[in-house]
C-alpha positions as CSV (number, residue, x, y, z in Angstrom):
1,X,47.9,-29.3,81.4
2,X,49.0,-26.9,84.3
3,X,47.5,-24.3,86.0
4,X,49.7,-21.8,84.5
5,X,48.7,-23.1,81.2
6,X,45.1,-23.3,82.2
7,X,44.6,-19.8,83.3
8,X,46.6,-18.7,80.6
9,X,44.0,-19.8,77.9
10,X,41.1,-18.8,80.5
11,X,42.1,-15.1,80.0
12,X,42.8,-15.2,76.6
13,X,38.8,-16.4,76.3
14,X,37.4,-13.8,78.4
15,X,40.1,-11.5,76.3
16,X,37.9,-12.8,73.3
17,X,34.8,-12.7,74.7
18,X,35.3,-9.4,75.4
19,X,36.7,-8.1,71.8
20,X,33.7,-9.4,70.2
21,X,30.9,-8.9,72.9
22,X,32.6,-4.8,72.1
23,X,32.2,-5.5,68.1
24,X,28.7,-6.5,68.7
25,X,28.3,-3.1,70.6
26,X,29.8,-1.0,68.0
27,X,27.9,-2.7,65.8
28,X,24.6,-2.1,67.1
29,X,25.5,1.7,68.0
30,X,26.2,2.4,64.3
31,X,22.8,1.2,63.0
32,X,19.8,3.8,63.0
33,X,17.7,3.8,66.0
34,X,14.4,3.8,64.0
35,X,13.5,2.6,60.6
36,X,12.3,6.2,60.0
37,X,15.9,7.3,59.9
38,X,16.6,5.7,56.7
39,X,16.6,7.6,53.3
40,X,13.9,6.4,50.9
41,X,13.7,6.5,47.3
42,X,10.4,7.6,44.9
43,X,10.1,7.8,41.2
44,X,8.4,10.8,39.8
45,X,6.9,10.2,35.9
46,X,7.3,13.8,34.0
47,X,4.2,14.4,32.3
48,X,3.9,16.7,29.1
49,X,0.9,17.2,27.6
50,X,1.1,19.5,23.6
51,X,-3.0,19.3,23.5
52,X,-3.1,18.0,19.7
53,X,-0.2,19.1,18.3
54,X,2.8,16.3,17.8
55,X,5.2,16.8,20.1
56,X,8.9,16.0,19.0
57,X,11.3,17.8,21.1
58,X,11.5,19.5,24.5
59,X,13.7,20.7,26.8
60,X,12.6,21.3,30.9
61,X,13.9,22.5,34.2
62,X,13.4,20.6,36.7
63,X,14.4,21.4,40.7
64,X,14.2,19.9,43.8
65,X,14.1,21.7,47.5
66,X,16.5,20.7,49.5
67,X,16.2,17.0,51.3
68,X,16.0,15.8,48.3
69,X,18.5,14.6,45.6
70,X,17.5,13.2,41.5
71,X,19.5,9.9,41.1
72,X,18.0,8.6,37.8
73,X,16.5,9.6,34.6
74,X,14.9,6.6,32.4
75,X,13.2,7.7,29.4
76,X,9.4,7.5,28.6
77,X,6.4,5.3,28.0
78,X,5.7,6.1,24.1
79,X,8.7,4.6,21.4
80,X,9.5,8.1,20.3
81,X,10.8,9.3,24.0
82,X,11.6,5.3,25.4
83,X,15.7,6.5,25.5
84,X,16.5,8.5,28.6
85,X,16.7,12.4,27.8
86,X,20.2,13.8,27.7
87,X,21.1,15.8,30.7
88,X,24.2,16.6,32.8
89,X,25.6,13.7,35.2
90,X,26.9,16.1,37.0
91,X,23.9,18.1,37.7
92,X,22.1,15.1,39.7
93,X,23.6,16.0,43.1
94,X,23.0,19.7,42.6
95,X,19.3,19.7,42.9
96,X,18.6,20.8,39.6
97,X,18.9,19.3,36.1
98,X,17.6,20.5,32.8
99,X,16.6,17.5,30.3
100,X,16.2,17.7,26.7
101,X,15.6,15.1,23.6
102,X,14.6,15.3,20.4
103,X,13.0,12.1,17.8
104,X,13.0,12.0,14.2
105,X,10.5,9.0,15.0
106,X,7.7,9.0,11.8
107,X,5.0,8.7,14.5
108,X,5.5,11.4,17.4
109,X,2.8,11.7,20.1
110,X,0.0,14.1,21.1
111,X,-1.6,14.9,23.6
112,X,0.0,13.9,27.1
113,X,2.7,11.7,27.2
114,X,5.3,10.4,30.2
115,X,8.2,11.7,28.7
116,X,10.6,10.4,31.9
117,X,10.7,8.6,34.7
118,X,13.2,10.7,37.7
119,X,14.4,8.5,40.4
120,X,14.8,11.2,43.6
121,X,16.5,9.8,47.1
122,X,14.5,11.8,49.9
123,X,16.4,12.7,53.2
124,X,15.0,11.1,56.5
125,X,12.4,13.3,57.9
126,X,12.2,15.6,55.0
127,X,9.4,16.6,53.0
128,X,10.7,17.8,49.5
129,X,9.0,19.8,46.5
130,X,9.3,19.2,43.3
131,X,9.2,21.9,40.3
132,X,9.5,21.5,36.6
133,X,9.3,24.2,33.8
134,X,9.2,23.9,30.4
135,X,12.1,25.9,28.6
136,X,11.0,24.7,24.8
137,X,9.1,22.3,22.7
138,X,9.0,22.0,19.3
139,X,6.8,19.9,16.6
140,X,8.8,17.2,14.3
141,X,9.2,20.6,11.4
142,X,10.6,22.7,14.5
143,X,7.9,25.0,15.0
144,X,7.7,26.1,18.9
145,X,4.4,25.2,20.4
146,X,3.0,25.8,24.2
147,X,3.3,22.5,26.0
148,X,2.2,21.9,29.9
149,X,4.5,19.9,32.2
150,X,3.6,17.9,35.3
151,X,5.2,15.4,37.9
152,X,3.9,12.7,39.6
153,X,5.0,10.3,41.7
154,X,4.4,7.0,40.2
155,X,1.6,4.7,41.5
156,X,3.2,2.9,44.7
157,X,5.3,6.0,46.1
158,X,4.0,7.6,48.9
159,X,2.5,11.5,47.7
């Protein structure tokens, strides 16, 4: 091999060297300085409670300050609500979505029930509310009744 030769493949190593020793920098730059910086993810299990009446239909409003954005909806812990309620796709990035089911189940519940399960994404840093109202609820013959609602974040999730 000549010299020519030689120091021709010598600077096309360093040229190498170089290209990826300036990936491994972009690299590194692009990834979040802190752990902290990263997005995390809760569930939040809607509660409704209809005292001793048999609950077979509801609809709620749900909204979420800002930082925060619902991802998911899974449905309940009881047969009669275990399908996700019906809502608007679209509505999950706006910070607000209304759900709504109804079961022609023979044995409805009573008392407090999880109805759903939300899964919210939570901004780095931030520290969102949540607040949920209850828009109607009905018994299994359709007569309105006065039903509570409440969220919690599921055992696990940080408060």
């Amino acid at each position: 091999m000549t010299r020519r030769r030689a120091a021709a493949l010598a600077r096309r190593g360093v040229v190498r060297r170089g290209l990826v020793a300036g990936l491994l920098a972009l690299t590194l730059c692009a990834l979040p300085a802190r752990a902290e910086s990263a997005a995390r993810f809760r569930t939040l299990a809607v509660w409704l409670d209809a005292g001793s009446e048999p609950l077979a239909a509801y609809q709620i409003e749900i909204r979420a300050s800002d930082g925060a954005t619902i991802v998911g909806v899974e449905g309940g812990a009881t047969a009669a609500f275990a399908a996700p309620p019906h809502y608007d796709p679209a509505a999950l990035q706006s910070g607000r979505i209304i759900l709504a089911t109804f079961t022609t189940a023979a044995h409805v519940p009573r008392g407090r029930t999880r109805v759903a399960t939300l899964h919210v994404r939570e901004a780095a840093g931030s520290a969102p509310t949540y607040r949920a109202e209850v828009v109607a609820a009905a018994t299994p013959d359709g007569r309105r009744i006065p039903v509570t609602v409440e969220l919690l974040a599921q055992q696990g999730d940080p408060a």
